[in-house]
C-alpha positions in Angstrom: 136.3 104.7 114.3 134.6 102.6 117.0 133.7 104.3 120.1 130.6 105.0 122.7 132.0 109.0 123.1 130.5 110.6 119.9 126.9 111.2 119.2 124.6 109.9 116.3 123.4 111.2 113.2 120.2 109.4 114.1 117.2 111.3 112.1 115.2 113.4 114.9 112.0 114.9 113.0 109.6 117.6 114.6 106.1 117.0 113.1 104.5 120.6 111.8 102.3 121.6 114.9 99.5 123.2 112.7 96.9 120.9 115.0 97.8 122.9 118.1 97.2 126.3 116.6 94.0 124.7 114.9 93.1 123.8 118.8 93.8 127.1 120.4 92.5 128.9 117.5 89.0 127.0 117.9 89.2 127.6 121.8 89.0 131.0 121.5 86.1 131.0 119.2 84.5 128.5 120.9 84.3 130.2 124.4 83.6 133.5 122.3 80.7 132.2 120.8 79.6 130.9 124.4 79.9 134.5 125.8 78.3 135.9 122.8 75.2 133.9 122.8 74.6 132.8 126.0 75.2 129.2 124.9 76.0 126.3 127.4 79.5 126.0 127.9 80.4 122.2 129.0 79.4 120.5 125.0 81.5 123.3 123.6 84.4 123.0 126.4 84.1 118.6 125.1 85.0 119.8 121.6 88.0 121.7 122.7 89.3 119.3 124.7 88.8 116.6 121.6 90.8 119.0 119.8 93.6 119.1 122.3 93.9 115.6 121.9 94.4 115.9 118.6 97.2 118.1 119.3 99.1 116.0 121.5 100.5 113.8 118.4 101.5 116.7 117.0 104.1 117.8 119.6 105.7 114.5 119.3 109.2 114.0 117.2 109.4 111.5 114.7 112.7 109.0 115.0 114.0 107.0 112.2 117.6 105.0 112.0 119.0 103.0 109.0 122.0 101.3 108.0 121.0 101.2 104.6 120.2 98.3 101.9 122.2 94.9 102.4 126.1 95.3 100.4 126.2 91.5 99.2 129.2 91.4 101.3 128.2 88.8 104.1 125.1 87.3 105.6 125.5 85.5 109.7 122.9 83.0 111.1 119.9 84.4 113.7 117.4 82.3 115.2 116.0 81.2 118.6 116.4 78.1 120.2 114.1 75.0 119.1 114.3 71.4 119.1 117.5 70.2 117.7 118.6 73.8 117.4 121.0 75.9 119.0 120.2 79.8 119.6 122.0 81.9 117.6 122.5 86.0 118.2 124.1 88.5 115.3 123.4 91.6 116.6 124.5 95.4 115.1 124.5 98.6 117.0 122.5 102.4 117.4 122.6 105.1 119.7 119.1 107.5 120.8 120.0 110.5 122.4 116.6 111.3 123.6 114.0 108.9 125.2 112.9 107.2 122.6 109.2 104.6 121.4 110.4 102.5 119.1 107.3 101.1 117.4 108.4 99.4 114.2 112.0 98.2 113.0 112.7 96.0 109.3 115.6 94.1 109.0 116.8 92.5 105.4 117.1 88.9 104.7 118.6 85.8 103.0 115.8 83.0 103.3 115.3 79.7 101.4 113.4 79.9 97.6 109.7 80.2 97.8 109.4 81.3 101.2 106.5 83.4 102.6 104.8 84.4 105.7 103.3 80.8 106.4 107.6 79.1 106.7 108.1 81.5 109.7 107.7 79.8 112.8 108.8 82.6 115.2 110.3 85.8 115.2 112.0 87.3 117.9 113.8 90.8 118.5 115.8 91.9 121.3 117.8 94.8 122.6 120.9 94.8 124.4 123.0 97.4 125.9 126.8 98.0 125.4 129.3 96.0 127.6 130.0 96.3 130.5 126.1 97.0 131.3 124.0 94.0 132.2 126.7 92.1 132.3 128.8 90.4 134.8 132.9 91.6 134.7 134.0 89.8 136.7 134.0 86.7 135.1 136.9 85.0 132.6 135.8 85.8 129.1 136.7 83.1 126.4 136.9 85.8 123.1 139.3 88.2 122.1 137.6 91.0 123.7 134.4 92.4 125.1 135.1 96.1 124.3 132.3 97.7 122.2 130.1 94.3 122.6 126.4 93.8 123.3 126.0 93.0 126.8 125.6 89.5 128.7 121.6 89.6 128.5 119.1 91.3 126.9 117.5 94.8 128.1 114.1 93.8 126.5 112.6 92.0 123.5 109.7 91.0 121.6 108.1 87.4 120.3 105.7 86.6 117.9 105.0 83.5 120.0 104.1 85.7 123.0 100.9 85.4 124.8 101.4 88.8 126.8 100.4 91.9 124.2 103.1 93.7 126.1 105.8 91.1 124.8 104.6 90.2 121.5 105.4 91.9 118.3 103.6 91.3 114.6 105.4 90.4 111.6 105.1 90.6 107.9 107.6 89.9 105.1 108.0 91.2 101.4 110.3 89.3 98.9 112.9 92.4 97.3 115.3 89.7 94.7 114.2 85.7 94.3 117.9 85.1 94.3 120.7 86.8 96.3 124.0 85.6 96.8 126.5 86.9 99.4 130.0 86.6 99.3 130.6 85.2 103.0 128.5 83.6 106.0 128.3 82.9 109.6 126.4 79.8 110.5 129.1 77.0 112.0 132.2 78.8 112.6 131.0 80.7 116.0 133.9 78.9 118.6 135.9 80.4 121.9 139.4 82.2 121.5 141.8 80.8 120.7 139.9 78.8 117.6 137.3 81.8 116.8 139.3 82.5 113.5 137.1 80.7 111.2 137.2 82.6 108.1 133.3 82.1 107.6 131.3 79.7 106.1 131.6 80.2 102.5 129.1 82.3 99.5 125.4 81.6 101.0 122.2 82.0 98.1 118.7 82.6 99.4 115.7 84.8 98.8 116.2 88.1 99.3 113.4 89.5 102.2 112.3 92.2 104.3 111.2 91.6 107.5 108.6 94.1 108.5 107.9 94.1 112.3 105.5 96.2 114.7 105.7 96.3 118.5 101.7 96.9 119.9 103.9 98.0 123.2 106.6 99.9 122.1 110.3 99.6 123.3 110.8 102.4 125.6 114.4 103.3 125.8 116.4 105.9 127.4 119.0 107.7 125.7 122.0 105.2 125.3 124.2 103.2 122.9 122.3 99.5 122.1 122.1 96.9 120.2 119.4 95.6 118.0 119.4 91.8 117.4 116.2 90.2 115.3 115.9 86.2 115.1 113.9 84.6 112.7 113.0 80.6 112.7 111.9 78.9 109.9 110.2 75.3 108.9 112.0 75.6 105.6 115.6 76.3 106.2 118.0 78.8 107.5 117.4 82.9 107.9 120.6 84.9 107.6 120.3 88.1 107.9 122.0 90.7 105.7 125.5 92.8 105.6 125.2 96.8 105.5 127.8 99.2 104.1 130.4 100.4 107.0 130.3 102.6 107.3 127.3 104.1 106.6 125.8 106.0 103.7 122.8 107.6 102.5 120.2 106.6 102.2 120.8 105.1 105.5 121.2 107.2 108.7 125.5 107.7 109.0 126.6 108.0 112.9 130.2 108.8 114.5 129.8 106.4 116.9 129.0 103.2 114.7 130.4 100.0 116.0 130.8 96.7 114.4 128.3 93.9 114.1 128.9 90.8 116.7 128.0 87.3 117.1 127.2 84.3 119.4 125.9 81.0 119.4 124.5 78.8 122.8 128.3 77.3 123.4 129.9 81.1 123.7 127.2 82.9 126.0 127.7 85.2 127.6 130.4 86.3 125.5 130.2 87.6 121.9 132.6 87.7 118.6 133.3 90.4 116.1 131.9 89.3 112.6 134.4 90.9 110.8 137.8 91.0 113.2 137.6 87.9 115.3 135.7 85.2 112.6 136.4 86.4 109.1 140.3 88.2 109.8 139.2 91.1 108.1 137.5 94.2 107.2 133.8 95.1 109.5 130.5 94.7 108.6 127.3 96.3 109.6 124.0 94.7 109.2 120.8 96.0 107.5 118.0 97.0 109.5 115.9 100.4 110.6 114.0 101.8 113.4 111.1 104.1 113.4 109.5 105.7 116.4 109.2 108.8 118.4 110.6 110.3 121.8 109.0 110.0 124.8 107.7 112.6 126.6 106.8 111.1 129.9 
């Protein structure tokens, strides 16, 4: 059941905090040595206080989302805008309910035979909100619906093309099947109401890859519902990215809250399609990605 009420599953992990008690333990022994022997105090309060950094980490909770491993059951077109090519967004959904880092993500793959690390041109992921934030309502919208879709613009993102360290992101890839063939795709049919019924694009096979990707600035996001939207550009062909069961099920992370996966191309910004309801006429797909980080505690 779609919906932005009900709260996630998402995986919240309290690392063991044996470091602090390490920490305190040594402080007292420390500063009873110092009494004991009449030793400087100042080198012995430096060691402590190395030890307490130590046992910041330790306080912090682990976060980890997935959707689980790709279903074979469709695979939709992601890339940024280049030369001769429009952008296209596919873009699937989680909720944090605390302040949350998130430092690494993967997402899973179709990619042309024989592709590795030196065919990607670009990688790009961004996060969006849920509609109606970031987004202007008052406008006409030209799709079925805007309910439950990512916003009009992004909350944040990350490039491998960026300059900035605070916008960039690093990116590695590992090949899981050499073939892989999907049932259904989204590349062409991405078109306004009342024309969005496309039906797809037909059975897609590719190279089956994982996209591994690290943010040296993390995403810091507040508790809400998002949406996570990587884009991939290529000198050898077309990415799509991956299908995930829907809903969800071990060993990904189930949530009550789970939405569909949505779509847009240049010609439909700001607006966004369904995958499953409003292109192929049937059933919902999620896509297949994870997130790992840890909450904030600013």
């Amino acid at each position: 059941m779609e919906g932005t009420h009900m709260q996630t599953q998402m995986i919240v992990l309290r690392r063991q905090c044996s470091v602090v008690g390490v920490a305190a333990i040594s402080a007292q022994r420390i500063f009873g040595y110092a009494r004991s022997t009449g030793r400087e105090i100042m080198p012995l309060a430096a060691a402590v206080a190395a030890l307490m950094l130590l046992a910041g980490p330790a306080l912090a909770q682990s976060v980890f989302f997935s959707t689980g491993d790709p279903d074979g059951r469709i695979a939709t077109a992601s890339r940024p805008s280049s030369p001769g090519l429009d952008e296209i967004e596919s873009a699937d959904d989680f909720v944090l309910t605390h302040d949350t880092l998130i430092r690494q993500a993967t997402f899973t793959g179709l990619v042309p035979a024989g592709t590795d690390i030196s065919h990607v041109s670009q990688v790009v992921v961004e996060i969006y909100r849920v509609f109606p934030k970031d987004s202007d309502t008052n406008r006409t919208i030209n799709v079925p619906t805007r309910n439950n879709s990512p916003s009009d613009v992004a909350f944040d993102s990350r490039d491998s093309s960026a300059t900035d360290v605070s916008e960039k992101l690093n990116v590695d890839i590992e090949v899981l099947a050499d073939s892989f063939t999907v049932t259904n795709s989204v590349l062409n049919g991405i078109n306004p109401a009342p024309n969005n019924f496309t039906q797809g694009d037909g059975p897609v096979t590719g190279q089956e890859v994982r996209f591994s990707v690290t943010f040296p600035h993390a995403f810091e996001l507040p508790a809400d519902h998002y949406f996570f939207i990587p884009q991939v550009l290529l000198d050898n062909g077309q990415f799509f990215w991956l299908s995930a069961q829907k809903p969800i099920v071990a060993p990904g992370t189930p949530f009550m809250a789970d939405l569909q996966s949505w779509i847009r191309n240049e010609a439909l910004q700001p607006d966004w399609l369904r995958i499953g309801t409003d292109i192929i006429g049937g059933g919902t797909f999620n896509a297949s990605f994870s997130l790992h980080g840890n909450v904030s505690h600013k």
